[in-house]
N, C-alpha and C positions, 0 to 999 in steps of 0.2 A: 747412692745418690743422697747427697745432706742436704736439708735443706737450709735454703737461700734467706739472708738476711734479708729484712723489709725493707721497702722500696715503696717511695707514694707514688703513688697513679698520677702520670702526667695525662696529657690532652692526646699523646700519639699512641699510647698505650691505652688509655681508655675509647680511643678510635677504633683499637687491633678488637678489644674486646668485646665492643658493642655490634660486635657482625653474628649475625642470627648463624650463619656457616661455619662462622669459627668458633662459636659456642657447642655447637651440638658436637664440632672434632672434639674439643677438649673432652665432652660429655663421654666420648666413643673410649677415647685415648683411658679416663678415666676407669672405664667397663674393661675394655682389652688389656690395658696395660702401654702395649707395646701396638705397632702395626703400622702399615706400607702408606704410601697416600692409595692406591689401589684397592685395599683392602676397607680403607677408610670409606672410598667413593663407593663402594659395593655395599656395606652396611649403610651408606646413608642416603645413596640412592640417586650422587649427583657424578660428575666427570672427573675422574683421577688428577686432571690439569688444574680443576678447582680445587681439589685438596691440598693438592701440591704446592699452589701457591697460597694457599691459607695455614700453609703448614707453616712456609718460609717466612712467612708475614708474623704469625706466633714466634717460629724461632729468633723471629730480630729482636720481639721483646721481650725475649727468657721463659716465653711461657710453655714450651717445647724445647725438646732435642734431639740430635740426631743419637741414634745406638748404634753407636762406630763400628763395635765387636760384628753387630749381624748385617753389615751392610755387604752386600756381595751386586759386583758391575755397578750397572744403574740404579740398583734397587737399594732404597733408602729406606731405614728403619726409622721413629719415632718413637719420644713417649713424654711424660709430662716432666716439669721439675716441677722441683716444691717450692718456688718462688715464691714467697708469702708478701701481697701490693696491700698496701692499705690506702682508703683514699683521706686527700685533707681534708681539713674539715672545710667544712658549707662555705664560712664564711672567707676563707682564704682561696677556694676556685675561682677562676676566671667564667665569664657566661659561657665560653666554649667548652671549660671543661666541665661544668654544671650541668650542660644538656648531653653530652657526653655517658658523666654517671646516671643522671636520670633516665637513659636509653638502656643502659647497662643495667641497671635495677629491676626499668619494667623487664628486662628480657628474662633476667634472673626469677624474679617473681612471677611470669608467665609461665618458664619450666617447672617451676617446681609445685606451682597448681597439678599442671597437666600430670608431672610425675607420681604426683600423690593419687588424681583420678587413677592413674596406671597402674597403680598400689592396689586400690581398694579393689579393681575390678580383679585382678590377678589374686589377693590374699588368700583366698579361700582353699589357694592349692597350693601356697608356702608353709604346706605345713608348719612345725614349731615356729619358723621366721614369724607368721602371721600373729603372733603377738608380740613381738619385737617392734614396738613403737610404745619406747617412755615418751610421755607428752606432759608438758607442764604449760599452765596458762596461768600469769598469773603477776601481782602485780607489787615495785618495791619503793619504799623514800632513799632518793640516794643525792647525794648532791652530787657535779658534775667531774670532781675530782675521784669519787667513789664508784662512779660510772664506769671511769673509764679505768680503776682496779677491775671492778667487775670485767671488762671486757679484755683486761689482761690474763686476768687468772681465767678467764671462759678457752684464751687460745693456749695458754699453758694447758691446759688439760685435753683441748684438742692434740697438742703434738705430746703430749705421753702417750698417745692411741696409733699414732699413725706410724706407719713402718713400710720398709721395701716390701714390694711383691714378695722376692725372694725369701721374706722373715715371717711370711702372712702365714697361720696354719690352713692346708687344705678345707678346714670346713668355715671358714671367715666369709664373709658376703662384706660387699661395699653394702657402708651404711650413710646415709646423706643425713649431714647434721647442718643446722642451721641457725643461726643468731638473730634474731630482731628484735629490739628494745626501740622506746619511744617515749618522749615527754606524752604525759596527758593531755590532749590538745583544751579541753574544756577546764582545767584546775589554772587557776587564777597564778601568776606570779607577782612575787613581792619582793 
């Protein structure tokens, strides 16, 4: 599975993505790999009908796929593709697709709170893992052409890292990496 050349996030794609149900699939899909809408609705605790159609609703906008090879009768396999969506920029959205990503943010930024509290309370028994978190805070002058270098070479270096299940060594753990940068909101422009 190669990954998919970038795609901006329209208004019906960032609809598919702003569902609280169809985040935490991705999240599963992410963890398992692979897996049924069944096996889905069991890990997460809701009706295989619902997965199934938040699967289908994913695969309309490339965010899933079907695994053809292990599909046997009715039973449908899944998994993610590497569809990489970038959204446009602020000023080129429409309001609908504005509150859109802003729904799709907060949801983004509420997982990965909760996942971090998830961290801390588990670490203690990840052994070596448990110091496996580089952390950097910290702050650069960039102008807005230099910015968006920076956030180019930040996802070049993400996909040097990333590879098939199939190429991953046995002892690899998903590791959750994340980007946020921001203007100073209080530094004056000129």
């Amino acid at each position: 599975m190669e990954a998919v050349a970038d795609d901006f996030l329209d208004l019906a794609m960032a609809k598919a993505l702003a569902n609280p149900l169809r985040q935490r699939i991705l999240r599963e899909l992410e963890l398992v790999g692979e897996a049924t809408s069944t096996v889905l609705a069991a890990r997460l605790g809701v009706t295989s009908g619902g997965t199934s159609y938040n699967l289908r609703v994913l695969a309309e906008h490339g965010f899933v796929e079907e695994v053809r090879e292990r599909a046997h009768g009715r039973q449908r396999w899944w998994r993610l593709t590497r569809r990489s969506v970038r959204f446009p920029v602020r000023s080129r959205q429409s309001p609908e697709l504005r509150a859109a990503i802003e729904e799709l943010n907060r949801l983004w930024l509420a997982e990965d709170a909760e996942t971090f509290a998830r961290f801390q309370d588990v670490r203690a028994r990840m052994g070596p893992w448990a110091d496996a978190v580089p952390y950097s805070r910290g702050s650069i002058r960039l102008t807005l052409d230099e910015l968006a270098a920076f956030f180019e070479d930040y996802l070049a270096l993400l996909q040097k890292y990333q590879r098939p299940a199939d190429e991953t060594p046995l002892e690899a753990r998903t590791v959750l990496t994340r980007f946020f940068a921001f203007p100073e909101p209080q530094e004056e422009t000129t």
